[in-house]
N, C-alpha and C positions, 0 to 999 in steps of 0.2 A: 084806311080802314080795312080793305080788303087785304093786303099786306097782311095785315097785324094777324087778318082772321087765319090767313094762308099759314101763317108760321107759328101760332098755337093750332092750327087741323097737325103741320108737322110735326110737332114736339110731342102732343097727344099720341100719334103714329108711336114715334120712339117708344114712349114711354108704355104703351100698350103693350111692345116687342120684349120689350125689357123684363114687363110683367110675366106675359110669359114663358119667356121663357127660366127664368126664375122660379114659376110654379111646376117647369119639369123636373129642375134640379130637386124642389123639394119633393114631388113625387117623389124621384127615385130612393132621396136618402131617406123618406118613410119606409119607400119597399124593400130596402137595404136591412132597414135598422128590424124591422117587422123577419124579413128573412133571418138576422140573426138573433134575437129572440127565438123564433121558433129552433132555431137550431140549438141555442142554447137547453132545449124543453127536451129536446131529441136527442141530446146527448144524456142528459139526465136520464130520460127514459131508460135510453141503453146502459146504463152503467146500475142503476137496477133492477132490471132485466137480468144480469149478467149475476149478480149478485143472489140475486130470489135464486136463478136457477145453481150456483154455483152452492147455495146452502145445504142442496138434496143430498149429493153425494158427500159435503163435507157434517152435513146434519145425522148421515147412517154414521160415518169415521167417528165423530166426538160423542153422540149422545149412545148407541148400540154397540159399538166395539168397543171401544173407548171405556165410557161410561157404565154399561150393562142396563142402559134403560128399557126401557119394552119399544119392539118396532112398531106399537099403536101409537107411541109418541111423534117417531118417525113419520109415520104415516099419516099423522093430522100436521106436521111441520111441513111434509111434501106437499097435501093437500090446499096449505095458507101459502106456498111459495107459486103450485100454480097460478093459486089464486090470484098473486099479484101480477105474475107475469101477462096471464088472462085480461085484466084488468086495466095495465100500461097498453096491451096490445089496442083495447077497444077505443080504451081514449087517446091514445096517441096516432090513431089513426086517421083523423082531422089533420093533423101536423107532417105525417108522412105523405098526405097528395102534394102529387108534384104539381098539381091545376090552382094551387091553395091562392096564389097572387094573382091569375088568369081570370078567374070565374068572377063572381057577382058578389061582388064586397059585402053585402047585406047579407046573403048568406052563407060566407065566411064568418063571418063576423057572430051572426046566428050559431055555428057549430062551434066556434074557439069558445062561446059563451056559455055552451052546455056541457063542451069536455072543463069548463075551468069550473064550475057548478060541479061536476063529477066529482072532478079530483080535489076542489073545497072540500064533500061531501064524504070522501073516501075517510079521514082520523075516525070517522064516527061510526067505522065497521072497524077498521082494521087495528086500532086500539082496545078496546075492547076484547077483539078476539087474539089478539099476541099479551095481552096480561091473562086471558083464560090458557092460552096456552104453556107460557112461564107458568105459573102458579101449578098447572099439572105438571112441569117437568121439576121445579121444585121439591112437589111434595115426592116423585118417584125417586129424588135424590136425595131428600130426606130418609125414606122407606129403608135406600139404597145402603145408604152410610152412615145412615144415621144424623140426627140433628146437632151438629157442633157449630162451636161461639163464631167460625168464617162463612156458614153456607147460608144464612142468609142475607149479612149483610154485603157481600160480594156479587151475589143476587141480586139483592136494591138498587146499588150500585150499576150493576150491569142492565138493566133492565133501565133506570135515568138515561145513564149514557143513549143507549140505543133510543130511548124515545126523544131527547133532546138534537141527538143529530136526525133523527127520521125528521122531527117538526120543522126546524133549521132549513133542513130539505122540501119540505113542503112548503112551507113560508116563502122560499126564493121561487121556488115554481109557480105559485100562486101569484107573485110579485109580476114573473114575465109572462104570465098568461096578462096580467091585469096591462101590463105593457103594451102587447100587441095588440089589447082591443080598444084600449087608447088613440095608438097609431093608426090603427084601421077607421076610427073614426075620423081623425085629424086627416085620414089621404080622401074620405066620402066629402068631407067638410069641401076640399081642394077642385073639385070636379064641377 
């Protein structure tokens, strides 16, 4: 009897070891798979980032040179490009601490949940204000050249596209935000 007991205390041992160390492995590949997620968020960020700002200068070449529109147009185009860049920098700034996997999961997890709340939140300004702003470069290029049978529906067109791949794009980011606070759960769960 004693025997028997000695050699299920041993296998119990084992199998303890076994466990854990199993749950380091899964630690890590949450904090892996959470690391690329966020990265995946931060590259998005940066490529429009790069894009908002790279429109200013290319927004004076096409719509005021170019075009002959009015530099008020420009100037409210510069102003919504800040604005986004503004906007990636605040909420993206959760994603660029580098303490992000260090610190206290809870609240991690607490600020990936309010930049993902933000930038959920963001279509419901920034749509809005890029159809007030079409619509006024529209009607300037209506004024401009006049109303013929391609300027607006090139226009429509233009303006689907761009909002279908913005959404596209928000959609995925929203996807891997919901990802890592997924994961961040699933590594609280392991502890």
């Amino acid at each position: 009897m004693d025997y028997e007991l000695d050699e299920m205390r041993q296998q119990m041992a084992i199998l303890k070891d076994k466990l854990e160390s199993q749950t380091i492995v899964n630690d890590r590949f949450i904090r892996r798979s959470i690391k690329r997620n966020v990265s995946t968020i931060n590259r998005r960020y940066l490529v429009m980032t790069i894009i908002a700002l790279a429109m200013i200068p290319y927004g004076y070449w096409a719509f005021v040179m170019l075009n002959g529109l009015s530099v008020a147009l420009w100037i409210a185009l510069c102003v919504l490009m800040l604005a986004v860049v503004g906007f990636i920098y605040i909420n993206g700034s959760v994603l660029r601490d580098y303490n992000l996997m260090g610190g206290n999961l809870v609240e991690v997890r607490r600020k990936l949940a309010l930049a993902k709340k933000r930038d959920g939140n963001w279509p419901w300004f920034g749509i809005p204000v890029a159809v007030a702003w079409a619509s006024w470069a529209i009607y300037e290029m209506a004024q401009k050249t006049g109303v013929n049978e391609y300027l607006v529906p090139c226009c429509i067109v233009g303006i689907l596209v761009g909002a279908l791949v913005g959404l596209k794009v928000h959609f995925k980011t929203q996807r891997h935000y919901r990802d890592v606070l997924e994961q961040l759960e699933d590594l609280e769960d392991t502890k």
